[in-house]
Kinemage of the C-alpha trace (Angstrom):
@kinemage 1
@onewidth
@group {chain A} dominant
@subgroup {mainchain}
@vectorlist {calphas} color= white
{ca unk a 1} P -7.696 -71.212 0.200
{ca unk a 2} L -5.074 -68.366 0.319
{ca unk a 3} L -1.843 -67.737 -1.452
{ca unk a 4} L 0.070 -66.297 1.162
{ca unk a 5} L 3.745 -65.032 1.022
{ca unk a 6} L 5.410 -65.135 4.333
{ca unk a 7} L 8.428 -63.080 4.739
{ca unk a 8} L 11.854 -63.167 6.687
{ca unk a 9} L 14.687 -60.613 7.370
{ca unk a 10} L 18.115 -62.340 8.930
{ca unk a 11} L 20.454 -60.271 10.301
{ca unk a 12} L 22.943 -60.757 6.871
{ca unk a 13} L 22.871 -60.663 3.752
{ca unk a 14} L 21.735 -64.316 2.567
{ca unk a 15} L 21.584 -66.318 -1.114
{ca unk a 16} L 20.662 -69.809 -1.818
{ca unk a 17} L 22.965 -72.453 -1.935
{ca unk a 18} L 21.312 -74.259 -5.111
{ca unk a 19} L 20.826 -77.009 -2.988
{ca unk a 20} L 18.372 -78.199 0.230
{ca unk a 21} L 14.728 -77.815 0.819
{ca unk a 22} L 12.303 -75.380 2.118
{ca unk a 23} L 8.726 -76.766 2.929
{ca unk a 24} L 5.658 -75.530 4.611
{ca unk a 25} L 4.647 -78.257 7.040
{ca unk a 26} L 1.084 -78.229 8.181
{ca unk a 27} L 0.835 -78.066 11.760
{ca unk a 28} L -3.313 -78.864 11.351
{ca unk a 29} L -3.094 -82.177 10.095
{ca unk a 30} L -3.572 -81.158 6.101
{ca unk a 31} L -1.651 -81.045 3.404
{ca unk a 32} L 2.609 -80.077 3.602
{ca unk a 33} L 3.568 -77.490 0.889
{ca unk a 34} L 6.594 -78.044 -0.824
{ca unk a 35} L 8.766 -74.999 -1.974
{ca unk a 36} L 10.511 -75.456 -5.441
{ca unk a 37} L 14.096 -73.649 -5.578
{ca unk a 38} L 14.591 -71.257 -6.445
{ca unk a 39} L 11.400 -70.386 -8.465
{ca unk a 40} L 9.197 -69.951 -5.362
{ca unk a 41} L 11.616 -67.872 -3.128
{ca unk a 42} L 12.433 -63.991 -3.497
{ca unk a 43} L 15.661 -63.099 -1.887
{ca unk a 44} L 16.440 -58.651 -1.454
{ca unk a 45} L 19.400 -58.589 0.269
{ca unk a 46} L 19.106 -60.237 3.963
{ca unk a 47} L 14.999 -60.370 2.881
{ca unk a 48} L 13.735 -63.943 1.841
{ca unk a 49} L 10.214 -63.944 0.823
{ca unk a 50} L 8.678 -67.426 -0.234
{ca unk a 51} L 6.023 -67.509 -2.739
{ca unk a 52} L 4.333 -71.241 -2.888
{ca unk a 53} L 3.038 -72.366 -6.149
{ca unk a 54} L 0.507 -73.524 -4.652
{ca unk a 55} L -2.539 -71.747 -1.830
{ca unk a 56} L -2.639 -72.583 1.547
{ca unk a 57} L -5.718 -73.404 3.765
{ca unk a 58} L -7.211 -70.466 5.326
{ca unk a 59} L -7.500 -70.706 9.474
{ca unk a 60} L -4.788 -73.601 8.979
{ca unk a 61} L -1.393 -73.253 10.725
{ca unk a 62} L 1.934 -73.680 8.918
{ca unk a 63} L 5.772 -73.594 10.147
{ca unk a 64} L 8.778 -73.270 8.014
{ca unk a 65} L 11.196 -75.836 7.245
{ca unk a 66} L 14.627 -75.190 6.053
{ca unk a 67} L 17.318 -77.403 6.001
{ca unk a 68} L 20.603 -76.806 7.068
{ca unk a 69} L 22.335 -76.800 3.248
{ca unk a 70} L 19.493 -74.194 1.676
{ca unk a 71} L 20.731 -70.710 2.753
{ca unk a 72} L 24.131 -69.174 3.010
{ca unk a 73} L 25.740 -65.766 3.789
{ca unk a 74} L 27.898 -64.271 1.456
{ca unk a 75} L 31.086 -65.621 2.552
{ca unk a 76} L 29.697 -69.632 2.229
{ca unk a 77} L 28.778 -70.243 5.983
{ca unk a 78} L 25.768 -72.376 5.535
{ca unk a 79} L 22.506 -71.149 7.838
{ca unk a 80} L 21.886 -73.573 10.635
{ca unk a 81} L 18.388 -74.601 9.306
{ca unk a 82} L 15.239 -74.131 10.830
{ca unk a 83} L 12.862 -77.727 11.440
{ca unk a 84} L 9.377 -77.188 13.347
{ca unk a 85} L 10.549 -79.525 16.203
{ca unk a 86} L 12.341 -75.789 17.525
{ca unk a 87} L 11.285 -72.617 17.972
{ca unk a 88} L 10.234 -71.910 14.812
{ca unk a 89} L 8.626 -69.436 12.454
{ca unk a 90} L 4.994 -70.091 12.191
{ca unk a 91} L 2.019 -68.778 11.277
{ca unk a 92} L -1.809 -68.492 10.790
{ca unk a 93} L -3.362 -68.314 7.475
{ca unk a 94} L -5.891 -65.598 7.621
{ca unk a 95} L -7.849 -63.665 5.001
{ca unk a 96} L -5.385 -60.391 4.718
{ca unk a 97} L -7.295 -56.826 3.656
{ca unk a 98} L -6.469 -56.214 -0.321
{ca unk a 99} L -3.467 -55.475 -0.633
{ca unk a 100} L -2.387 -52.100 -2.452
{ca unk a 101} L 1.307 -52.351 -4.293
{ca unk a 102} L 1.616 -49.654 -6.689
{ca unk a 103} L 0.155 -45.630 -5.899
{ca unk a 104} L 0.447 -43.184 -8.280
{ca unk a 105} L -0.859 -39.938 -6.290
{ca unk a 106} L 1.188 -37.404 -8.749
{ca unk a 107} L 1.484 -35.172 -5.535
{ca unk a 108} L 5.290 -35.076 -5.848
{ca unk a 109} L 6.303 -31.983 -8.024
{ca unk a 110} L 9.553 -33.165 -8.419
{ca unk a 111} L 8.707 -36.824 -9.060
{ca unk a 112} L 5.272 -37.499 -10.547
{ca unk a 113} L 6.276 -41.245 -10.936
{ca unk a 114} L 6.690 -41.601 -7.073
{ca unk a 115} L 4.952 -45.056 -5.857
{ca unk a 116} L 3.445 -43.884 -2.371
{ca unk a 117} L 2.732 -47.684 -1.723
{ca unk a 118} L 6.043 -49.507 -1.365
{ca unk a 119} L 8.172 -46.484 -2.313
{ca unk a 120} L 9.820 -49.415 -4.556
{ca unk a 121} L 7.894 -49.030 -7.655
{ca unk a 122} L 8.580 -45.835 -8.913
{ca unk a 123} L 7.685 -45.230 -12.728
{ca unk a 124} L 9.470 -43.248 -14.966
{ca unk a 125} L 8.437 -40.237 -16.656
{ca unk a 126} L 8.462 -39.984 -20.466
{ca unk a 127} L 7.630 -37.304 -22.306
{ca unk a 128} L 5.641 -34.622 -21.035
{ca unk a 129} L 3.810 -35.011 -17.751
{ca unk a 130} L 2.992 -32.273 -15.822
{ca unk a 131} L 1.112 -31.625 -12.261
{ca unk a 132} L -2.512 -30.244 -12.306
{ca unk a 133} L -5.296 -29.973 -9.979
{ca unk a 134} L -7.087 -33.491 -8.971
{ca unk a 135} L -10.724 -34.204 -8.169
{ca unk a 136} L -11.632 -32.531 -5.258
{ca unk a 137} L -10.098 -33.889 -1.804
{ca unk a 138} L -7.714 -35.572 -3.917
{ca unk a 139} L -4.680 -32.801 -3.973
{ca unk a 140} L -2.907 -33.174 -7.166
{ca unk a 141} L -3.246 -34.663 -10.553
{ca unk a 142} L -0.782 -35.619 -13.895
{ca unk a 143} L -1.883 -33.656 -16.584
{ca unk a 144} L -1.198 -36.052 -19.651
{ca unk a 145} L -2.786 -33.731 -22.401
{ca unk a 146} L 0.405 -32.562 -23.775
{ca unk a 147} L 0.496 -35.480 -25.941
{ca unk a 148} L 2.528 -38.692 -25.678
{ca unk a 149} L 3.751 -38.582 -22.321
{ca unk a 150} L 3.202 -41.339 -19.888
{ca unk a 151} L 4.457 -43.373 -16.881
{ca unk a 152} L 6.457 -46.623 -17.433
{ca unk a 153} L 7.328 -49.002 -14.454
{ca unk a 154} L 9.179 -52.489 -15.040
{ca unk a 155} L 8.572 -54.542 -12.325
{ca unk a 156} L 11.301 -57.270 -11.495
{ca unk a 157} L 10.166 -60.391 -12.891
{ca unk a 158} L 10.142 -62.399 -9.383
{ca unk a 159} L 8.665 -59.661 -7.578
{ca unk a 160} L 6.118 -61.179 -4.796
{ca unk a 161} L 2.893 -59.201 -6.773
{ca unk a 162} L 4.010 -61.039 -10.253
{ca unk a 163} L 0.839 -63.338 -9.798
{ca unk a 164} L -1.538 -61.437 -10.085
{ca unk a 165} L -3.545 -63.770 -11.948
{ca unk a 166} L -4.053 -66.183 -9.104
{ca unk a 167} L -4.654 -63.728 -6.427
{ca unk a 168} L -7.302 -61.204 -6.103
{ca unk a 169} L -6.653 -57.924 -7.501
{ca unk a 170} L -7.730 -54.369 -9.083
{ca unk a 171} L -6.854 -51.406 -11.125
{ca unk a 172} L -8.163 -47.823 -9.780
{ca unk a 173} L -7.906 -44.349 -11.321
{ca unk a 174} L -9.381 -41.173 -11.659
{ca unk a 175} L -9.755 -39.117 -15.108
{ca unk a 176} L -10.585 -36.060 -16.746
{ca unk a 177} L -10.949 -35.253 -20.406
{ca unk a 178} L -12.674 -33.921 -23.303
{ca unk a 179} L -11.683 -35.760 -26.053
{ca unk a 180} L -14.685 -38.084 -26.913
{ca unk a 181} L -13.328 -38.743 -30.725
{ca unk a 182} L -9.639 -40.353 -29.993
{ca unk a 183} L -10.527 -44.049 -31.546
{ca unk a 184} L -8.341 -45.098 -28.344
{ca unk a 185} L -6.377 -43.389 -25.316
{ca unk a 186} L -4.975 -45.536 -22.383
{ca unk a 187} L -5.903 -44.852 -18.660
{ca unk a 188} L -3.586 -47.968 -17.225
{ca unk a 189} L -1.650 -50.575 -19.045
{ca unk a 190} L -0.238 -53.811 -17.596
{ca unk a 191} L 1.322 -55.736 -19.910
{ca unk a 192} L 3.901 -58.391 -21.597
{ca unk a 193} L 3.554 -58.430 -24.952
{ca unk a 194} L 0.741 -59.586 -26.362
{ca unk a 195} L -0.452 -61.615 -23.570
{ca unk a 196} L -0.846 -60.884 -20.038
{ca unk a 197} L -2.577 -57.993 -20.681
{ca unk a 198} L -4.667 -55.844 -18.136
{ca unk a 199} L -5.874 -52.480 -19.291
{ca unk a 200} L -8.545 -49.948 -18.903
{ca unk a 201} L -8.945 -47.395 -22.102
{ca unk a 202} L -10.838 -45.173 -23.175
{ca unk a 203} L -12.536 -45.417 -26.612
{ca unk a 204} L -14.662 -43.099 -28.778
{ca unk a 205} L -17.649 -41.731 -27.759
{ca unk a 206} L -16.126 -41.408 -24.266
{ca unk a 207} L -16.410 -44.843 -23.406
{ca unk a 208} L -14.395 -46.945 -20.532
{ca unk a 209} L -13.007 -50.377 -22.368
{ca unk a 210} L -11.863 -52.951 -20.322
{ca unk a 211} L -9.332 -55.479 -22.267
{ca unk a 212} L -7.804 -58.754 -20.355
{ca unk a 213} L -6.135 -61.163 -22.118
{ca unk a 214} L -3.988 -63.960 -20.223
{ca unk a 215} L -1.017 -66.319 -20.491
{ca unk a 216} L -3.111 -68.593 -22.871
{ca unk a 217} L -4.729 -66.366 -24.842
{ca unk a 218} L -8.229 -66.331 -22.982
{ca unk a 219} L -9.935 -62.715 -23.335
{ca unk a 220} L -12.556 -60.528 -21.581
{ca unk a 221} L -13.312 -57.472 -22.895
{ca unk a 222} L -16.199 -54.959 -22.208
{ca unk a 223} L -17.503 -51.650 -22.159
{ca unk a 224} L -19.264 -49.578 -20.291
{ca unk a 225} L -22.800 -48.556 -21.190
{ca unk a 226} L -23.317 -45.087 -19.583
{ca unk a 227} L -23.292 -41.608 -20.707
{ca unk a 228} L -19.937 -39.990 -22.634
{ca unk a 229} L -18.051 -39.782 -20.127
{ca unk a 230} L -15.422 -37.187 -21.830
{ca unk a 231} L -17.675 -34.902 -20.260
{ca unk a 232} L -14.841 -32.761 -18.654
{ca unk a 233} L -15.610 -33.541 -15.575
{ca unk a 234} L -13.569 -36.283 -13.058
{ca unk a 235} L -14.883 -39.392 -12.996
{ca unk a 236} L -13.160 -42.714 -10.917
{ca unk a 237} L -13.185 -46.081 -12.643
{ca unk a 238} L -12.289 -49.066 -10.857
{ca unk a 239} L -11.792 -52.992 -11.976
{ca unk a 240} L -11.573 -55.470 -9.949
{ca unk a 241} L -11.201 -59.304 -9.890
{ca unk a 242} L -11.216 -62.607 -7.557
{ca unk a 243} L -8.522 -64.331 -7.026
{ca unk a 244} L -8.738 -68.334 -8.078
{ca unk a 245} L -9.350 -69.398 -4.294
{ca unk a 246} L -12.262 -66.912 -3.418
{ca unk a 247} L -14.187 -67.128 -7.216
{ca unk a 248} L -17.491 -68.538 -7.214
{ca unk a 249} L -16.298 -71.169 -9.206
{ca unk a 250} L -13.045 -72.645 -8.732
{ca unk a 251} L -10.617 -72.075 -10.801
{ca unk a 252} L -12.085 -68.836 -12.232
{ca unk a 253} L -11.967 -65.440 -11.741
{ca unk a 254} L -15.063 -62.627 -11.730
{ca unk a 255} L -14.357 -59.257 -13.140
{ca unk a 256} L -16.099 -56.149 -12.083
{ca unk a 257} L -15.811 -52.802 -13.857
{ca unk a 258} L -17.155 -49.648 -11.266
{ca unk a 259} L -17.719 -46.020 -12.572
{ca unk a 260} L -17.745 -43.673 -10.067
{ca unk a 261} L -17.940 -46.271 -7.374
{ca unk a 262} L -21.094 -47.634 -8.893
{ca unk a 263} L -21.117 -51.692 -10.614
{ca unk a 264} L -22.047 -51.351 -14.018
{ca unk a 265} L -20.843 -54.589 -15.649
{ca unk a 266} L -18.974 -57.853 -14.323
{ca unk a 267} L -17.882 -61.131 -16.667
{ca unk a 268} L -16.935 -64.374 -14.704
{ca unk a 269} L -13.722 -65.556 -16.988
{ca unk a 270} L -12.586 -69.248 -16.797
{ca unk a 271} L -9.534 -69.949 -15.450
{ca unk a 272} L -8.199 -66.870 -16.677
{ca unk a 273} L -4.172 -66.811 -14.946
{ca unk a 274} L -1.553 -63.794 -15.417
{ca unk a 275} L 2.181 -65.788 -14.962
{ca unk a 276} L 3.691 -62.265 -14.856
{ca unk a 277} L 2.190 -59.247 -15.730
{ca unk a 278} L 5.490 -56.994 -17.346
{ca unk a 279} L 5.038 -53.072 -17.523
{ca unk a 280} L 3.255 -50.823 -15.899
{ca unk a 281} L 2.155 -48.180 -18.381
{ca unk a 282} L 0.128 -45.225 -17.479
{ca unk a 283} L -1.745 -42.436 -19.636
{ca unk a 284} L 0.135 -44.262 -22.917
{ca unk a 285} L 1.086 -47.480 -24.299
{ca unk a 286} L 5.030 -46.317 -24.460
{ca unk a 287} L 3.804 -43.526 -26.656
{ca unk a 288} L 1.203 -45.151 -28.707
{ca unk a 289} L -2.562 -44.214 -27.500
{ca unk a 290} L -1.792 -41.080 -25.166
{ca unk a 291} L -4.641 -40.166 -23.122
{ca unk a 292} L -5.385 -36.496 -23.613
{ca unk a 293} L -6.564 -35.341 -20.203
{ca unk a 294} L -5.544 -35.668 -16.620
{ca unk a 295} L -5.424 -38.764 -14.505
{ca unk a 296} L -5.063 -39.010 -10.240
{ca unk a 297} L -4.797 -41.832 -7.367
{ca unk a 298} L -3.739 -44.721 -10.166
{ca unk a 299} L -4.242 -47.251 -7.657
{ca unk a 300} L -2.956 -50.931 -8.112
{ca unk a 301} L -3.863 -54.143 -6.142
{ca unk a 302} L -2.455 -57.478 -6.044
{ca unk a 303} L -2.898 -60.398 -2.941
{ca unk a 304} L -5.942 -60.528 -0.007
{ca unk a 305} L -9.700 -60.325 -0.643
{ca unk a 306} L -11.127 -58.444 -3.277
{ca unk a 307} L -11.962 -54.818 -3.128
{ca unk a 308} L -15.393 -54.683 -2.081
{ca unk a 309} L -17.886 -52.602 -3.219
{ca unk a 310} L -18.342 -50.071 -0.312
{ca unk a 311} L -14.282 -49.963 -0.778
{ca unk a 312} L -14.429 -48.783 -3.988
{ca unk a 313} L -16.670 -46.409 -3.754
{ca unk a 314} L -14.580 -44.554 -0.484
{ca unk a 315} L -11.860 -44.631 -3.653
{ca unk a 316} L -14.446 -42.789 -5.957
{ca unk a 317} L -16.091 -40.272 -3.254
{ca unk a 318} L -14.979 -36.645 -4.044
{ca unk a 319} L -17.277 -33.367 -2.712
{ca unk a 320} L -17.901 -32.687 -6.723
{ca unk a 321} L -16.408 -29.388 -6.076
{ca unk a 322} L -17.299 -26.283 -8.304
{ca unk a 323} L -17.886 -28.039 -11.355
{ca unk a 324} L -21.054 -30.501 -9.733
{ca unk a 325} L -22.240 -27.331 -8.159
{ca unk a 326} L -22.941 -25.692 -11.418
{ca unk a 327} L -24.221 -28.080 -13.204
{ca unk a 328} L -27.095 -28.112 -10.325
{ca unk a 329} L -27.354 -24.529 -9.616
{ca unk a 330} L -25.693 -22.439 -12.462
{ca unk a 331} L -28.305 -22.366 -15.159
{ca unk a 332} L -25.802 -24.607 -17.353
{ca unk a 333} L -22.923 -22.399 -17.176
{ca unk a 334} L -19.113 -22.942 -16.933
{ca unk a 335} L -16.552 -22.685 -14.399
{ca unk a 336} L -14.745 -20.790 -16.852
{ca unk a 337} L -16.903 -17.699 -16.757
{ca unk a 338} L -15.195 -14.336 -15.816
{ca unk a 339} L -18.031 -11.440 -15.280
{ca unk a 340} L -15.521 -9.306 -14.573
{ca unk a 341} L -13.225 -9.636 -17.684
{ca unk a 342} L -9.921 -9.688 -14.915
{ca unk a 343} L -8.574 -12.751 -16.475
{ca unk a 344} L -9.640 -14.749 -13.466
{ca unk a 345} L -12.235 -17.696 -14.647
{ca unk a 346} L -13.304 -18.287 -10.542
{ca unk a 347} L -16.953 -18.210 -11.086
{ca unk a 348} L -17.952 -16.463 -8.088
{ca unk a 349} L -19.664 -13.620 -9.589
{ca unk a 350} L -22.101 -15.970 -11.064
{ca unk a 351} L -22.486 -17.607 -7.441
{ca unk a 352} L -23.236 -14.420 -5.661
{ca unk a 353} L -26.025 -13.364 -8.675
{ca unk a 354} L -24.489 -10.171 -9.507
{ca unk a 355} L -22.230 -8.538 -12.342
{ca unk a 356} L -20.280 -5.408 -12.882
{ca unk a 357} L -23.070 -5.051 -15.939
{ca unk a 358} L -25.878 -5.090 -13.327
{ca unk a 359} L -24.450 -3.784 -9.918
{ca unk a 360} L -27.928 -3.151 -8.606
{ca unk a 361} L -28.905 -6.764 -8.161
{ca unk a 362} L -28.666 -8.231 -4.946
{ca unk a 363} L -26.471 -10.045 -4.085
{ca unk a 364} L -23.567 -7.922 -6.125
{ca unk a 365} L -20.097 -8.514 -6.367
{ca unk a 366} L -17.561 -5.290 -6.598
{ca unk a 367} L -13.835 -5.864 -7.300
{ca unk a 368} L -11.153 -3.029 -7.692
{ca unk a 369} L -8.147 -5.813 -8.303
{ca unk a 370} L -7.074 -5.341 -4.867
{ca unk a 371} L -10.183 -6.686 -3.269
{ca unk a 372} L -13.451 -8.293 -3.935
{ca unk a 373} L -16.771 -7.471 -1.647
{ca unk a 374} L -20.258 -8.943 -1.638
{ca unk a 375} L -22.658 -6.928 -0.516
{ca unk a 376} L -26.253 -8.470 0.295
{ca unk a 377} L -29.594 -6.910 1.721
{ca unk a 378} L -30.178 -7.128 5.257
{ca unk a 379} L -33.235 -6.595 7.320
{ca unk a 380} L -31.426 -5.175 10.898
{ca unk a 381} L -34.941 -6.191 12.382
{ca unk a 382} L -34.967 -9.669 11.610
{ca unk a 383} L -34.595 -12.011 14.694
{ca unk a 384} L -31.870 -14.327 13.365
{ca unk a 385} L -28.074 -14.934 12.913
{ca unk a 386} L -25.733 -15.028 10.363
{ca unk a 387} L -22.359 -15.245 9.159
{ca unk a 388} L -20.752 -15.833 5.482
{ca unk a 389} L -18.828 -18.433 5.012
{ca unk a 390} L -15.760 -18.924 2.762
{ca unk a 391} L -13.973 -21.422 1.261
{ca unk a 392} L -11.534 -22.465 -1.940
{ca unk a 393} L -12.551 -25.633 -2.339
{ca unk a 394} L -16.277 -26.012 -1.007
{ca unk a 395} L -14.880 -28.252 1.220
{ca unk a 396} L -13.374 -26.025 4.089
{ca unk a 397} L -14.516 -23.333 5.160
{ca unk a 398} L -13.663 -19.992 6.980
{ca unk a 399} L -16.544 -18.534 9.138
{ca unk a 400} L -16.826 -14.265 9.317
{ca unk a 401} L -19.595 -12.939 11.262
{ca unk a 402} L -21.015 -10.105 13.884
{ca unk a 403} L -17.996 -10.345 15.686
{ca unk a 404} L -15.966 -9.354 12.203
{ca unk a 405} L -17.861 -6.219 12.295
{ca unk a 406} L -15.102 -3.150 11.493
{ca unk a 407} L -13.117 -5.669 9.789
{ca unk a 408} L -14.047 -8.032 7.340
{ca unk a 409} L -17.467 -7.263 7.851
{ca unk a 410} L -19.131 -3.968 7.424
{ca unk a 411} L -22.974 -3.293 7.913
{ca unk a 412} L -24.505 -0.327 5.983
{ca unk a 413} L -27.810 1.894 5.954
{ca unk a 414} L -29.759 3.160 2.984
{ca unk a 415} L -30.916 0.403 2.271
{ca unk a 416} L -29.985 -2.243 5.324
{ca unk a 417} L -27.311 -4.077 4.160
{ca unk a 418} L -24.088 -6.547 5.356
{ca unk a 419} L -20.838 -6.534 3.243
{ca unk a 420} L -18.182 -8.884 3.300
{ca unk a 421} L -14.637 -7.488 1.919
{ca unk a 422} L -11.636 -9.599 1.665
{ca unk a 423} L -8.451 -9.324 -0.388
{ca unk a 424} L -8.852 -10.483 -4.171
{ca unk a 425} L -7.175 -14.103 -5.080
{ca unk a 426} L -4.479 -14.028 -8.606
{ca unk a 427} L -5.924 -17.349 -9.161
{ca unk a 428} L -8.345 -20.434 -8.451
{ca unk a 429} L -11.613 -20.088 -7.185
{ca unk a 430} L -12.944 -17.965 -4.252
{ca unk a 431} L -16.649 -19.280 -2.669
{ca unk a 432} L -18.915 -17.382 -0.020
{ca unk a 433} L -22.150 -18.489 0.680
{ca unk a 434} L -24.630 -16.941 3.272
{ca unk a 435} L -25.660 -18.980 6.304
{ca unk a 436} L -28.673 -17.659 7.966
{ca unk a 437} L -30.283 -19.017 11.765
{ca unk a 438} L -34.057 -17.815 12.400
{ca unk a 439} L -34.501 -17.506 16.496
C-alpha cells in the first residue's frame, strides 16, 4: 500500500467549482478511491495535485475520473471532464525512491535559507547566521554560534508533504560544536504547537535527543548512547521512519536514529500520525534553544520508501579531513597549531615533522611569508620514484615531481636532498605528503 499523489498541469489557470467528483477508479479489479473536495486536492495555479486520504495498492493500476462540473478556468468555463472510458490519465502504483522536499545546503552566500530541493521552500533567516566551512566534501556550512539565530520555514498548510505522518520520512543534518553543557540546543524543529512535533536536539553532555510527539499526544523520545559528541568535530545524524503502509505492523511506524551513518537506536511507535507538521525551524526554536555551533546538508524527507541504511550512510560519508587525520597521526594535537607564530593555524608544520625551533629535523618546513618549502632527505642512489603531492583539502590533489625539477622542485647536495617550494597560502590549510615507488 502506497499513498501516492498524482499530479496534473492544464494549459490554464484552473479552481474548483465547489461542486462534482473526482475518483480514482481501479482499473485491476480492487477497490475505487474516492477524492473528498476540496480537502484532498492541491491546486498552484494551472497545477492540480490530488492527495487521497486514503493509500493505494502498490503494482495496481488507477485512472482519473473527473466530472464535467469539478474544474473551471478563471472566467467560469467548466472543464470538459475526464471518465476512464477515453483517453485518460492513468497510472501504475509503484514504490517511488524517498522522496527529498526540503535542502538546506547553506552554499548560497547571499541566501543561506535557499531550499535546493523544490526551490519552493525557502526559510527565512533570523538573527545571525553566517556561512562557514562544512564537513569535508560538503562545501559550505551555517555557522549558528552567534547566538539566537536560526532558519524558519512555514509551509502552506495543504502542501502535498503535509502528511508526513502517514508516509515514510526522515530528518538529516550535519553538526559541529563544543558546547557539551547547554541543558538544550536545537539541530531541526518541525512543529505545530505542542503537538506534531518532530525534532532532533542536542542535550547536555553532548547528547543527540530525539523528541516526536503526534496529533494525539502519543510520544517517542530517545537518546543516543555514544560518546560526547560536542567533541568539535562534524558528526551526521539522521532519523528516519516508515510510513503506515510499509511498517512491520500496520498501522505503526518504526523510528531509527543513525550517528554518523551508523543505527544506534530504533522505537516502533503505534499508530503514531502527523495531520500537518507547521514550521520548519532550524539551529533554534524561534529563538529559544539556539544551537551554538555549525550545522550543513539539513536534509528533509517526506513520501516513497524509507531511507535505507546504506542511504544514509552515503549522507554521512565525509574524507574526515584534517581534523580525523590528527587525531590518528598528530600525537593529540590541534588543527589550530601555528609553529611558525604567522597567524596562520594550517597545521602543516606539524605534518611535515619540522619547526622553525628545530630546522635540522628532517623533514623541515622554511617559510619567509612569501613562500613555504619542505625540504626532505634524499638518497640520489635509490632505485625508485617519487613525487609530492599537494592538496587543501586531503581530498584533491596536485602532483609535482622530476619533471618539476628547476621549478617547483629543486634537488640539492650536501647532504642529498629534494625541496618542494610553492607560494605561501593567507589562509586555510596547505597539505604535502611524499609518495615514494621502489623499482
Amino acid at each position: 500500500m502506497r499513498f501516492v499523489s498524482p499530479e496534473a498541469t492544464f494549459s490554464e489557470d484552473i479552481a474548483l467549482t465547489g461542486t462534482g467528483s473526482i475518483v480514482l477508479r481501479n482499473l485491476s479489479g480492487g477497490s475505487d478511491v474516492p477524492i473528498t473536495l476540496p480537502d484532498d486536492v492541491w491546486i498552484a495555479g494551472a497545477v492540480l495535485t490530488i492527495n487521497p486520504a486514503s493509500t493505494l495498492v502498490d503494482g495496481d493500476e488507477y485512472a482519473v475520473e473527473i466530472s464535467n462540473d469539478a474544474l473551471e478556468d478563471f472566467v467560469g468555463n467548466d472543464y470538459g471532464g475526464l471518465t476512464t472510458g477515453e483517453p485518460n490519465w492513468s497510472f501504475t502504483v509503484n514504490t517511488p525512491a524517498a522522496q527529498l522536499v526540503r535542502h538546506y545546503a547553506f552554499e548560497n552566500a547571499g541566501d543561506l535559507g535557499e531550499d535546493s530541493a523544490s526551490g519552493s521552500n525557502n526559510a527565512t533567516v533570523t538573527g545571525t547566521v553566517t556561512q562557514t566551512t562544512g564537513p569535508p566534501d560538503w562545501g559550505q556550512a551555517g555557522d549558528f554560534s552567534a547566538g539566537a539565530g536560526y532558519l524558519l520555514q512555514s509551509p502552506a498548510s495543504a502542501a502535498p508533504d503535509s502528511r508526513m505522518g502517514s508516509n515514510a520520512g526522515a530528518l538529516a543534518v550535519w553538526f559541529k560544536t563544543t558546547d557539551d553543557t547547554s541543558a538544550r540546543q536545537s539541530l531541526v524543529f518541525g512543529g505545530n504547537s505542542e503537538q506534531n512535533i518532530f525534532l532532533i536536539d542536542m542535550v547536555a553532555g553532548g547528547v543527540v535527543d530525539v523528541f516526536i510527539r503526534d496529533s494525539g499526544g502519543s510520544v517517542i523520545d530517545f537518546q543516543h548512547t555514544t560518546a560526547n559528541l560536542a567533541d568539535g568535530k562534524w558528526h551526521h545524524a539522521a532519523l528516519t521512519w516508515d510510513g503506515e503502509d510499509t511498517a512491520p505492523i500496520p498501522g505503526t511506524h518504526t523510528l531509527r536514529l543513525y550517528i554518523d551513518g551508523t543505527e544506534e537506536l530504533s522505537e516502533a511507535g503505534a499508530g503514531v500520525n502527523w495531520v500537518g507538521v507547521g514550521n520548519w525551524s532550524i539551529g533554534g526554536r524561534s529563538g529559544s534553544v539556539p544551537f551554538n555551533g555549525s550545522l550543513d546538508e539539513v536534509r528533509i524527507y517526506a513520501g516513497g520508501e524509507v531511507l535505507s541504511a546504506g542511504e544514509v550512510a552515503t549522507l554521512a560519508a565525509s574524507s574526515g579531513g584534517y581534523d580525523d587525520w590528527a587525531d590518528t597521526n598528530a600525537g593529540g594535537q590541534t588543527p589550530e597549531l601555528d609553529y611558525n607564530a604567522n597567524g596562520v593555524p594550517n597545521g602543516i608544520e606539524y605534518f611535515m615533522g619540522g619547526t622553525l625551533a628545530s630546522p635540522a629535523t628532517m623533514p623541515a618546513l622554511v617559510e619567509d611569508g612569501s613562500t613555504w618549502s619542505w625540504t626532505i632527505l634524499y638518497d640520489t642512489d635509490a632505485e625508485v620514484t617519487w613525487k609530492f603531492q599537494v592538496s587543501e583539502d586531503l581530498v584533491n590533489w596536485t602532483d609535482y615531481d622530476e619533471d618539476d625539477v628547476g621549478d617547483e622542485v629543486q634537488i640539492l647536495t650536501s647532504p642529498d636532498r629534494i625541496k618542494l617550494t610553492l607560494p605561501a597560502s593567507a589562509t586555510g590549510k596547505t597539505f604535502v605528503r611524499l609518495v615514494v615507488v621502489t623499482s
